[in-house]
MDTraj code that builds the backbone (N, CA, C; nanometers):
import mdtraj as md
import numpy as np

residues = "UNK UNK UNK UNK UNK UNK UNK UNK UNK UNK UNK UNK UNK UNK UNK UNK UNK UNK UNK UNK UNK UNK UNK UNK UNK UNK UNK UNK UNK UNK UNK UNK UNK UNK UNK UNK UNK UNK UNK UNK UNK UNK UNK UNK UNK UNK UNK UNK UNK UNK UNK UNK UNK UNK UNK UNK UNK UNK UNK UNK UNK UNK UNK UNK UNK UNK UNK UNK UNK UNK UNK UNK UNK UNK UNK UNK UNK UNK UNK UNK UNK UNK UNK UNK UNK UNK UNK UNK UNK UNK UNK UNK UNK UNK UNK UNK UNK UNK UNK UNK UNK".split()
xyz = np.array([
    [6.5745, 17.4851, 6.3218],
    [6.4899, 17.3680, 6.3306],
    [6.4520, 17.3259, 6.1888],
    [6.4153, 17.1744, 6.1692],
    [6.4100, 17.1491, 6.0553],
    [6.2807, 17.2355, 5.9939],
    [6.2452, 17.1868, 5.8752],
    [6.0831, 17.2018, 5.8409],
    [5.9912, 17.0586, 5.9151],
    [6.0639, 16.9157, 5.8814],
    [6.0009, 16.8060, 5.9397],
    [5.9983, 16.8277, 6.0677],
    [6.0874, 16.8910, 6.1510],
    [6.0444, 16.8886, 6.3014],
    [5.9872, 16.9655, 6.2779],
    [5.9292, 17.0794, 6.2652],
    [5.8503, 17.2167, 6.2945],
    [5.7037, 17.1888, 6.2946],
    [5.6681, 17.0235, 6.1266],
    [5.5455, 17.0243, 6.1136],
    [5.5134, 16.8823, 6.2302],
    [5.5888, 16.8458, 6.3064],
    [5.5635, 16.7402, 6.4173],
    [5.5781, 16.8092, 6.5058],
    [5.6178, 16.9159, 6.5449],
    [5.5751, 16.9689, 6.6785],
    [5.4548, 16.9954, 6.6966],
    [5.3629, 17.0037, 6.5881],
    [5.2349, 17.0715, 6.5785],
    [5.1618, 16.9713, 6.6463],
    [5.1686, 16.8119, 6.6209],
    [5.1098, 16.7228, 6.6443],
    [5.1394, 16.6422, 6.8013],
    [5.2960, 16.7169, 6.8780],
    [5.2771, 16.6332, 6.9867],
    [5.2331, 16.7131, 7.1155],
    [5.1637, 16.6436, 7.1921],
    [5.1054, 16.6544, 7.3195],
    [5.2084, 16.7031, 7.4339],
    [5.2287, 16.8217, 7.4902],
    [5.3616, 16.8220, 7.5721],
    [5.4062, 16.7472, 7.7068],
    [5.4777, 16.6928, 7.7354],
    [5.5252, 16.5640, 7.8380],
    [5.4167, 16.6437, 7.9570],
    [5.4735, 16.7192, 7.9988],
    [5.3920, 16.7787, 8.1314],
    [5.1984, 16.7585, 8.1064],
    [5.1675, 16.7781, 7.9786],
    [4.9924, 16.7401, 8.0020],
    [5.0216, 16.6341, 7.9503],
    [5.0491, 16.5235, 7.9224],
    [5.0401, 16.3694, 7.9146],
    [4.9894, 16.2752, 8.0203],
    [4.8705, 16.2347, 8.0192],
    [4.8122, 16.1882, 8.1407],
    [4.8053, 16.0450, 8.0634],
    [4.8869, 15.9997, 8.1931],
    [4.9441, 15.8455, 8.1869],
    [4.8343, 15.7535, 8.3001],
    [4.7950, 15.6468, 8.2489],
    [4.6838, 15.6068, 8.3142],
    [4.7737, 15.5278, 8.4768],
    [4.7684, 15.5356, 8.5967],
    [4.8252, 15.4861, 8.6759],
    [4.7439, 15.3619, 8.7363],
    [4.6174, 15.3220, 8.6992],
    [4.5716, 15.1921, 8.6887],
    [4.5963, 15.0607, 8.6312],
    [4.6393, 15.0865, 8.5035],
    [4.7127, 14.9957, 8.3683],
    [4.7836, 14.9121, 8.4739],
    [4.7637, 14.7884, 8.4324],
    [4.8559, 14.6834, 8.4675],
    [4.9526, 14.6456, 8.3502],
    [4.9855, 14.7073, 8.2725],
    [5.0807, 14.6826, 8.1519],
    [5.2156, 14.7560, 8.2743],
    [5.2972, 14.7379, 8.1448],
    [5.4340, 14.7404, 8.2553],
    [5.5087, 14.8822, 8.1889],
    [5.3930, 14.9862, 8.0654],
    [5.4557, 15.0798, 7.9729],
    [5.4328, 15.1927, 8.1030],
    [5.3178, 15.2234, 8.1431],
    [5.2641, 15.2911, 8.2418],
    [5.3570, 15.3718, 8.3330],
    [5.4781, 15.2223, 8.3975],
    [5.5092, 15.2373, 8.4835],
    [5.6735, 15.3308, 8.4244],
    [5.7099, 15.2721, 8.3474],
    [5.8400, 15.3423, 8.2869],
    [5.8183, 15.4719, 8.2765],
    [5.6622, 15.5067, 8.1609],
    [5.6507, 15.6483, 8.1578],
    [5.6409, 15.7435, 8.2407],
    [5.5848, 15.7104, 8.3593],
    [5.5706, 15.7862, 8.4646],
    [5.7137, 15.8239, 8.4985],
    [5.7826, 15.7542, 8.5158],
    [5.9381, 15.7249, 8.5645],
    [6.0192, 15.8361, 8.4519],
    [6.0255, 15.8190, 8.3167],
    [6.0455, 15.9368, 8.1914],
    [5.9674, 16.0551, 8.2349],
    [5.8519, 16.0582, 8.2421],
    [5.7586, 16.2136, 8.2820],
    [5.8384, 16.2602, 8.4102],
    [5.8856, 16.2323, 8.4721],
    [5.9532, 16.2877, 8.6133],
    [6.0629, 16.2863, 8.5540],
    [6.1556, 16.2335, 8.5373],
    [6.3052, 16.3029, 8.4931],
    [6.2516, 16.3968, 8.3639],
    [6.2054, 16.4079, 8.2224],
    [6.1803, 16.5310, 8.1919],
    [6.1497, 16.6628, 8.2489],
    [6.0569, 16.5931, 8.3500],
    [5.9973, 16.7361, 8.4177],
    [6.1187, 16.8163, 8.4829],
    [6.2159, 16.7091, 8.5244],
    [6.3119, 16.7582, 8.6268],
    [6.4486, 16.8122, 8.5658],
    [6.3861, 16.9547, 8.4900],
    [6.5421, 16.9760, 8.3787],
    [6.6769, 16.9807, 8.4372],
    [6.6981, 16.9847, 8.5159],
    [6.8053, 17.0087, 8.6249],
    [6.8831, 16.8748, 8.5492],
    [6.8056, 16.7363, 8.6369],
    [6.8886, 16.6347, 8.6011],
    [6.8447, 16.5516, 8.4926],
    [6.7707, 16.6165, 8.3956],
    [6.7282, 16.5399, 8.2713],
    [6.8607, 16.6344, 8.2282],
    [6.9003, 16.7627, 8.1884],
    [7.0557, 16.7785, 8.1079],
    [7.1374, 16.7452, 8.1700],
    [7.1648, 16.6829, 8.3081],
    [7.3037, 16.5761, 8.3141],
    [7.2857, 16.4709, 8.2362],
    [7.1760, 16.4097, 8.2682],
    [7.1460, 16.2558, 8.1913],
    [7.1889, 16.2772, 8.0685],
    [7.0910, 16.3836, 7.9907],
    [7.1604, 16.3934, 7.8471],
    [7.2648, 16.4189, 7.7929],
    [7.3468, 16.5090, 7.8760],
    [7.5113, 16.5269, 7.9080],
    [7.6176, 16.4111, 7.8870],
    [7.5127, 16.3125, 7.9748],
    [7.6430, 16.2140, 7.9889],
    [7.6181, 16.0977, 7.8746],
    [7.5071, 16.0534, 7.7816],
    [7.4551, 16.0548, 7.6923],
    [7.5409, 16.0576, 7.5804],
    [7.5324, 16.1771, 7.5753],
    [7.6401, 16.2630, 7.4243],
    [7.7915, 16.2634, 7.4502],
    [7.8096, 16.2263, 7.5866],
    [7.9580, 16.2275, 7.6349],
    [7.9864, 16.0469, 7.5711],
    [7.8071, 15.9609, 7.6368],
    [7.8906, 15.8461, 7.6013],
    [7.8697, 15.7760, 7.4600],
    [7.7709, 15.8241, 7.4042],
    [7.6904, 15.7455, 7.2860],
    [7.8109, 15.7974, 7.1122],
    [7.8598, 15.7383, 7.1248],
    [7.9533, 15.7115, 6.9489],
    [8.0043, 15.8907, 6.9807],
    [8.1062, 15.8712, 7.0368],
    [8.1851, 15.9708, 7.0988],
    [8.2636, 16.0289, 6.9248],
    [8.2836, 15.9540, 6.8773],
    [8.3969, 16.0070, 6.7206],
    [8.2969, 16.0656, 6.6160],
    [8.1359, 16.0623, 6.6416],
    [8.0816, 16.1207, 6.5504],
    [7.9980, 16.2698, 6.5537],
    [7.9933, 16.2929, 6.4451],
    [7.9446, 16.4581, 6.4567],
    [7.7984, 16.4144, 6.4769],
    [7.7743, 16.4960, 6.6010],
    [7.6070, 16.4841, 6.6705],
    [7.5328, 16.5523, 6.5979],
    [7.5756, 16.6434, 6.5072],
    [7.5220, 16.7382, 6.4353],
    [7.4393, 16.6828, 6.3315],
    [7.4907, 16.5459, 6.2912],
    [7.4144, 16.4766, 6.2186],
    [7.3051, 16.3138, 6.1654],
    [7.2534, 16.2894, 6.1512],
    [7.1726, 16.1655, 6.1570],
    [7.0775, 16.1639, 6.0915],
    [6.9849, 16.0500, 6.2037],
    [6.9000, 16.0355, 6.1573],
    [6.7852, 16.1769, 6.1948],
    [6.7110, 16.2288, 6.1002],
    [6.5891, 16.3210, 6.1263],
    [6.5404, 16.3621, 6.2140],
    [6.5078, 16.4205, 6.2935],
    [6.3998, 16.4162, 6.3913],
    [6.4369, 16.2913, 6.5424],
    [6.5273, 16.2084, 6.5413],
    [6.6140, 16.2196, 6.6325],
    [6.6925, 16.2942, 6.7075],
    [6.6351, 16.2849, 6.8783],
    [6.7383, 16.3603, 6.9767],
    [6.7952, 16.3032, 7.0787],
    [6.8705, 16.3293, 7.1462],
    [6.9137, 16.2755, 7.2622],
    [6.7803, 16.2132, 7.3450],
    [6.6994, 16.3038, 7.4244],
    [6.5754, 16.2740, 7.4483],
    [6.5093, 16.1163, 7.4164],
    [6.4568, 16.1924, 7.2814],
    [6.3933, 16.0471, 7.2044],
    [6.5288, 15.9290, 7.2023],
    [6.6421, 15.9022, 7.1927],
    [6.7081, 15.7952, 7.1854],
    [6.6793, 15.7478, 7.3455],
    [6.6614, 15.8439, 7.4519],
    [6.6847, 15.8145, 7.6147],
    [6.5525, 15.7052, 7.5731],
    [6.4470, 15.7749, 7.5424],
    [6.3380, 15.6797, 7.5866],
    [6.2974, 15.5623, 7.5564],
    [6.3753, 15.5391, 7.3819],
    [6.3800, 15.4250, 7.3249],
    [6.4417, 15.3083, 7.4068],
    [6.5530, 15.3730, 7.4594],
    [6.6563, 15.2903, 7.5117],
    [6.6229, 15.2305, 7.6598],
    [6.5252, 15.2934, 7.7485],
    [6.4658, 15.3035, 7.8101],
    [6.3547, 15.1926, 7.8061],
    [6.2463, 15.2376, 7.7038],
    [6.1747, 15.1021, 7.6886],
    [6.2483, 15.0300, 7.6566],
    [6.2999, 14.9751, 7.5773],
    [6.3698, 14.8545, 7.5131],
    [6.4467, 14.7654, 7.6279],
    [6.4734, 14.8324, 7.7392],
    [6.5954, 14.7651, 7.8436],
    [6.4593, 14.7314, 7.9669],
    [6.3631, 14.8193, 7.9766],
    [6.2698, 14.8191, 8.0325],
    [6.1588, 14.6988, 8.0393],
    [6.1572, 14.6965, 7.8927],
    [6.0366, 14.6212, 7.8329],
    [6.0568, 14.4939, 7.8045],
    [6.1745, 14.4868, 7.8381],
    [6.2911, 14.3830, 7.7558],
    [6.2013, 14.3030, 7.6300],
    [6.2422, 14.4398, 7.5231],
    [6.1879, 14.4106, 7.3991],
    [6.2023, 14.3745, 7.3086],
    [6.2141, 14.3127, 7.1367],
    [6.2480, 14.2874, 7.0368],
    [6.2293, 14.4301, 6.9811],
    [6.2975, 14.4271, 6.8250],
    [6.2535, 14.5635, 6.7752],
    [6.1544, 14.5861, 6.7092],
    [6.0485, 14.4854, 6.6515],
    [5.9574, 14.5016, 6.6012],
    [5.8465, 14.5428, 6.7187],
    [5.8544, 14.5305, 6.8416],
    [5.7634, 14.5583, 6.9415],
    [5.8072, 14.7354, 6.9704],
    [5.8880, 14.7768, 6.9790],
    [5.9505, 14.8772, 6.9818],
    [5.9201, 14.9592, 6.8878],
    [5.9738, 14.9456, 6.7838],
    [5.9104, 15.0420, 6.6565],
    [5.8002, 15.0439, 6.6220],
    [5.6859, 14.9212, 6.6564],
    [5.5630, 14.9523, 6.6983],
    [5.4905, 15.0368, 6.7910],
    [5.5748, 15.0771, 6.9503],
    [5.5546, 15.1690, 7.0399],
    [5.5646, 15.2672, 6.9709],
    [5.6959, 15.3182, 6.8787],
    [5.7697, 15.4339, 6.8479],
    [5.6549, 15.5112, 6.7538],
    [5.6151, 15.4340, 6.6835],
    [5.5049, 15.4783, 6.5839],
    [5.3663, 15.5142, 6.5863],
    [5.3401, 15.4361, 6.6849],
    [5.1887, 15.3799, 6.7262],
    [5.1413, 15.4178, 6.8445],
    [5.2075, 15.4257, 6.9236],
    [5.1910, 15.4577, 7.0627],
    [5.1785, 15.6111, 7.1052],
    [5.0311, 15.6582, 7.1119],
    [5.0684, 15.8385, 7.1359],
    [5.0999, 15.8754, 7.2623],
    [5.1063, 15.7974, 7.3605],
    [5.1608, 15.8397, 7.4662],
    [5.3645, 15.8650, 7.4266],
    [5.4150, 15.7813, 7.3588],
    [5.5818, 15.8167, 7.3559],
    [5.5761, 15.9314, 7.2327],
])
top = md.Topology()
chain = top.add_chain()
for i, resn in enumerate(residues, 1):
    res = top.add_residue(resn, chain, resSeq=i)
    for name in ("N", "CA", "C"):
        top.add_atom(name, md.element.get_by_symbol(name[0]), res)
traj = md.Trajectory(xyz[None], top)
């Protein structure tokens, strides 16, 4: 594991105690809940990610990138973004800002 991931694990909240407000009339609420259940469900959260790495830039070594990027975190980006039907400045605002993702 890196050193940068090691000192951000310290800081995130784990998916399973993430209490997602189910009142919110925003439309983030509803996705996350939807992400918190396939994480929870490792069974078919490593197919998902399976098929993922089978389909996402197949000729390159996964071994390398961007930082602190994972399969995972790309699912959820990709997720809001198709979800939210977002621009990227709204997005990398979630990504950053948002302590629920």
């Amino acid at each position: 594991m890196r050193r940068s991931e090691e000192r951000e694990l310290v800081f995130i909240l784990p998916v399973d105690k993430t209490k997602i407000s189910l009142k919110s009339r925003d439309d983030n609420p509803a996705i996350l809940v939807g992400l918190q259940h396939l994480y929870l469900n490792t069974e078919i959260r490593a197919q998902i990610l399976t098929l993922i790495q089978g389909y996402v830039a197949k000729d390159c070594d996964h071994d390398t990138g961007r930082p602190g990027m994972n399969w995972w975190r790309l699912l959820v980006l990709a997720t809001l973004n198709q979800g939210l039907d977002c621009y990227y400045a709204r997005l990398e605002e979630l990504a950053n800002e948002h302590k629920m993702l």
